[in-house]
Backbone as JSON Lines, residues from 0, in Angstrom:
{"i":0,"aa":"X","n":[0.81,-1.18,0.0],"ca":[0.0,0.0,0.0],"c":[0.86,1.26,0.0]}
{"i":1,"aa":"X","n":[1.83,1.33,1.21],"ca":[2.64,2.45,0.96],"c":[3.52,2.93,-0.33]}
{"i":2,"aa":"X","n":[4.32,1.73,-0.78],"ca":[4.6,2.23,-1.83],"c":[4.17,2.68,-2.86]}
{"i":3,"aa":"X","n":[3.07,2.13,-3.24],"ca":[2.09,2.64,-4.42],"c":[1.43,3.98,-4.38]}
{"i":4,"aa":"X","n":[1.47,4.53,-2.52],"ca":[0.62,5.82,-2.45],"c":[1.73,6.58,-2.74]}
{"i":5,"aa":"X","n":[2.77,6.15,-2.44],"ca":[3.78,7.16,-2.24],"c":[4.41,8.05,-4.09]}
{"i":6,"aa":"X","n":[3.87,6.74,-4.77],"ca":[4.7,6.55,-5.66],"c":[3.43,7.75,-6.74]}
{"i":7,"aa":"X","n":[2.05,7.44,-6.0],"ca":[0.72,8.52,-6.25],"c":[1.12,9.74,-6.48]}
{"i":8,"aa":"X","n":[1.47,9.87,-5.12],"ca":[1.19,11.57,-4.57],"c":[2.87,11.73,-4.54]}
{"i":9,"aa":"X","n":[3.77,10.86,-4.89],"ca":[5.61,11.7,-5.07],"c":[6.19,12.05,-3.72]}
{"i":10,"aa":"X","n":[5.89,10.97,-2.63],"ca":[6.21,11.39,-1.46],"c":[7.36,9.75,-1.24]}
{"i":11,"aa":"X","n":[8.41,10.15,-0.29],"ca":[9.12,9.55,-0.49],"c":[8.77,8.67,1.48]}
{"i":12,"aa":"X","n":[8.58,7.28,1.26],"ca":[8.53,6.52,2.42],"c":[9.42,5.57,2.6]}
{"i":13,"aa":"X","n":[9.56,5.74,4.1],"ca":[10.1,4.71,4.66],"c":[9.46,4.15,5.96]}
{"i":14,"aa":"X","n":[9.99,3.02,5.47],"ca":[9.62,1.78,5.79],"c":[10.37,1.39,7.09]}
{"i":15,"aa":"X","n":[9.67,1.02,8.2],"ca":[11.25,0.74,9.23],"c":[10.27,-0.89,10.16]}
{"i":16,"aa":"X","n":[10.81,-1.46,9.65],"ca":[11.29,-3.07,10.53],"c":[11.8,-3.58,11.63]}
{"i":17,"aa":"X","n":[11.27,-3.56,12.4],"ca":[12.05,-4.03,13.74],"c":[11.21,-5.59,14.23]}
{"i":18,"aa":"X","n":[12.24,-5.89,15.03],"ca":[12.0,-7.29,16.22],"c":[10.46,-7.37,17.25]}
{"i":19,"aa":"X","n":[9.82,-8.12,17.03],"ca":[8.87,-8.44,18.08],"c":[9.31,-7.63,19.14]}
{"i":20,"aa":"X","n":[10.54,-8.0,19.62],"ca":[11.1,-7.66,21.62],"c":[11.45,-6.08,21.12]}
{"i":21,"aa":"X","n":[11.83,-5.7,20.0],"ca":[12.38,-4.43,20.41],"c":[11.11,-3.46,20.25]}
{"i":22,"aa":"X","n":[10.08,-3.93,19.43],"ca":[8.75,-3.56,19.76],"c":[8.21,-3.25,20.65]}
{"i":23,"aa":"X","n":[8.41,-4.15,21.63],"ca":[7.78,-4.31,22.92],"c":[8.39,-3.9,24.21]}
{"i":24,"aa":"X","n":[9.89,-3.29,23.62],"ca":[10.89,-2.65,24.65],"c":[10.55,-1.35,25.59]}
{"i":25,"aa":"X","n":[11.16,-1.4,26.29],"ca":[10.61,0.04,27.12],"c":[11.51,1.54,26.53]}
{"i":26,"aa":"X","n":[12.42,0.84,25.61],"ca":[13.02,2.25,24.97],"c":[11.68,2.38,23.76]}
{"i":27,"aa":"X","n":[11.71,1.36,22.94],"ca":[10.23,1.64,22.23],"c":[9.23,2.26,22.66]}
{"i":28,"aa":"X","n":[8.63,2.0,23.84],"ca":[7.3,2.87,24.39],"c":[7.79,4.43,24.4]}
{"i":29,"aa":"X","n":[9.03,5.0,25.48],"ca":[9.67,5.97,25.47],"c":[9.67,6.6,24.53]}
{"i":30,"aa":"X","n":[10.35,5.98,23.32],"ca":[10.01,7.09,21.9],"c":[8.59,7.86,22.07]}
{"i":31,"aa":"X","n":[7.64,6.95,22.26],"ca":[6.57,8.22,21.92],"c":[5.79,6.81,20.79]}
{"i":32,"aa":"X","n":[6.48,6.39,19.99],"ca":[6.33,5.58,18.86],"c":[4.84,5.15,19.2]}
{"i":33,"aa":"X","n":[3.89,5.04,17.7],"ca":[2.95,4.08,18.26],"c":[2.71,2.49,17.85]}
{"i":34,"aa":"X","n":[2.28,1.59,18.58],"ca":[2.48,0.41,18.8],"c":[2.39,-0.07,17.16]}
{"i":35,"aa":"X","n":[3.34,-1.16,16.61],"ca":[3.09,-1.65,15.29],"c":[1.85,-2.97,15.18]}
{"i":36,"aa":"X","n":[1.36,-2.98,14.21],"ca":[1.77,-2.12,12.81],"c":[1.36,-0.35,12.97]}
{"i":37,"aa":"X","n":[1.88,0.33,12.52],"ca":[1.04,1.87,12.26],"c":[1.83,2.35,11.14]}
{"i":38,"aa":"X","n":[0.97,3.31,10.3],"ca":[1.2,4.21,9.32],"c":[1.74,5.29,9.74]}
{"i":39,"aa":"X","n":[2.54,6.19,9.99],"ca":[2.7,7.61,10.28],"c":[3.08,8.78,9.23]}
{"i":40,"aa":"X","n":[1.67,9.61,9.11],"ca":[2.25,10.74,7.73],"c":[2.65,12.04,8.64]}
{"i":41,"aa":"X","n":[4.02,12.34,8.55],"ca":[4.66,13.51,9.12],"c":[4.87,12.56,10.67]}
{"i":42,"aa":"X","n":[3.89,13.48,11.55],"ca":[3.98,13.11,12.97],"c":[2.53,12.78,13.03]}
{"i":43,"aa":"X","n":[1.51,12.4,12.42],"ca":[0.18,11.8,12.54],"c":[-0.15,10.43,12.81]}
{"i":44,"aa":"X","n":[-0.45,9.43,13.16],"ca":[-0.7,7.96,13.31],"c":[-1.8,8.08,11.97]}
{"i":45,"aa":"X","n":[-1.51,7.61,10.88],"ca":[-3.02,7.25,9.74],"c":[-3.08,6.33,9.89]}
{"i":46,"aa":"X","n":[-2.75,5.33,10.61],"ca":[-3.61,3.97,10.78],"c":[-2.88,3.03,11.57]}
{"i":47,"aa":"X","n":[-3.35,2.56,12.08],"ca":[-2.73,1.76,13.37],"c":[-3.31,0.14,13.13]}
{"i":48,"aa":"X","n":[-2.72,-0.63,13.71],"ca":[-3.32,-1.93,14.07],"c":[-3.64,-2.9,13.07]}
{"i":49,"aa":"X","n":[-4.25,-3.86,12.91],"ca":[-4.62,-4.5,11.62],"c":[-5.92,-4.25,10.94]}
{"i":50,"aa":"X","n":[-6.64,-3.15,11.37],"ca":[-7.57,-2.4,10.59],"c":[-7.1,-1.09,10.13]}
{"i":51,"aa":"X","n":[-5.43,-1.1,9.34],"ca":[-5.4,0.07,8.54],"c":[-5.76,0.11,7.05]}
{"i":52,"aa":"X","n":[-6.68,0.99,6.99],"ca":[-7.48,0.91,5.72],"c":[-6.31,2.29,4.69]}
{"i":53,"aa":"X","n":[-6.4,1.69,3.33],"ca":[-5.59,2.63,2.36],"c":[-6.09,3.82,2.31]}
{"i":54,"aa":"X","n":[-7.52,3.9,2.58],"ca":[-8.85,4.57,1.84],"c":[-8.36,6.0,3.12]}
{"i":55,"aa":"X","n":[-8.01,5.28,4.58],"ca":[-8.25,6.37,5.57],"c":[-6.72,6.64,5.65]}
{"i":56,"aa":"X","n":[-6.05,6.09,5.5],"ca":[-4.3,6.36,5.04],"c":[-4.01,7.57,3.6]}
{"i":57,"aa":"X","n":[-4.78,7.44,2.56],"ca":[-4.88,8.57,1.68],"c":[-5.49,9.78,1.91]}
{"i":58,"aa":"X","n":[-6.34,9.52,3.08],"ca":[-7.45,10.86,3.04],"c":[-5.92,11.89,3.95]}
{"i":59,"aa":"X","n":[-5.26,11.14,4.88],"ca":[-4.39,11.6,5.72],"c":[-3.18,12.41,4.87]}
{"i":60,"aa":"X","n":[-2.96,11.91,3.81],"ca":[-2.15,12.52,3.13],"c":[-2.42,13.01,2.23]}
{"i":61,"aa":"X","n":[-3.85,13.33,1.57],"ca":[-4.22,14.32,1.05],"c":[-4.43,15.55,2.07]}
{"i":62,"aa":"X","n":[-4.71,15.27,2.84],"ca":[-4.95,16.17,4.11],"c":[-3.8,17.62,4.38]}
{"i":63,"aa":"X","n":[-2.64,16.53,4.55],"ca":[-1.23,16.91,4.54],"c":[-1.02,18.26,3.74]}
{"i":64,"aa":"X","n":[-0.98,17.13,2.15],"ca":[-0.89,18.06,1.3],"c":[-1.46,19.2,0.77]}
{"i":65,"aa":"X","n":[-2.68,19.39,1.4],"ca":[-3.53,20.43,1.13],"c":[-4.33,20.28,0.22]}
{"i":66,"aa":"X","n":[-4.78,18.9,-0.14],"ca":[-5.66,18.17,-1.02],"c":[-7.23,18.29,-0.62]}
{"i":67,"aa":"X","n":[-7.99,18.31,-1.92],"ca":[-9.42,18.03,-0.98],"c":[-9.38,16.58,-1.14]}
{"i":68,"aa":"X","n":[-10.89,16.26,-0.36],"ca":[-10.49,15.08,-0.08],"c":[-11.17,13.97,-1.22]}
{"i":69,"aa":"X","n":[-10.71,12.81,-1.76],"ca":[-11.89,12.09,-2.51],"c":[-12.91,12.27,-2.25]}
{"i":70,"aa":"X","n":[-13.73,12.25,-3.35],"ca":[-15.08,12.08,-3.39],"c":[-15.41,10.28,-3.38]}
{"i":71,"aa":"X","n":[-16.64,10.03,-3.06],"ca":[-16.4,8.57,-2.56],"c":[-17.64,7.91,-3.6]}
C-alpha cells in the first residue's frame, strides 16, 4: 500500500522493521512511537493496528498536502 501511495502523490517513504522484543521494549514505548503495525504521515498515526485501511491512510495525506479530499 505504501509504496504505491507514495509513488501517487511523489512522497518519499520509509519503511522501518524491527524485532517483536524491540517492539515491545521500554526504549520503544519511550520514543513516543505508536504500537506496530502503524502508518505515520509527518507526525500523525493514519492507521494503526490491523484495521489500517488505504482509503483512511490517503485521506491523511491528502490532508497533509492540502488536497481536498476524494469524493467517494
Amino acid at each position: 500500500m505504501m509504496p504505491r501511495l507514495g509513488k501517487k502523490y511523489e512522497l518519499e517513504v520509509e519503511e522501518i522493521s524491527r524485532s517483536r522484543e524491540e517492539y515491545q521494549s521500554e526504549a520503544y514505548r519511550a520514543a513516543g512511537l505508536p504500537p506496530a503495525p502503524a502508518v505515520l504521515v509527518e507526525d500523525e498515526v493514519a492507521g494503526q493496528g490491523p484495521g489500517i485501511s488505504e482509503e483512511g491512510v490517503e485521506a491523511v495525506i491528502r490532508r497533509h498536502l492540502g488536497l481536498p479530499p476524494l469524493k467517494s
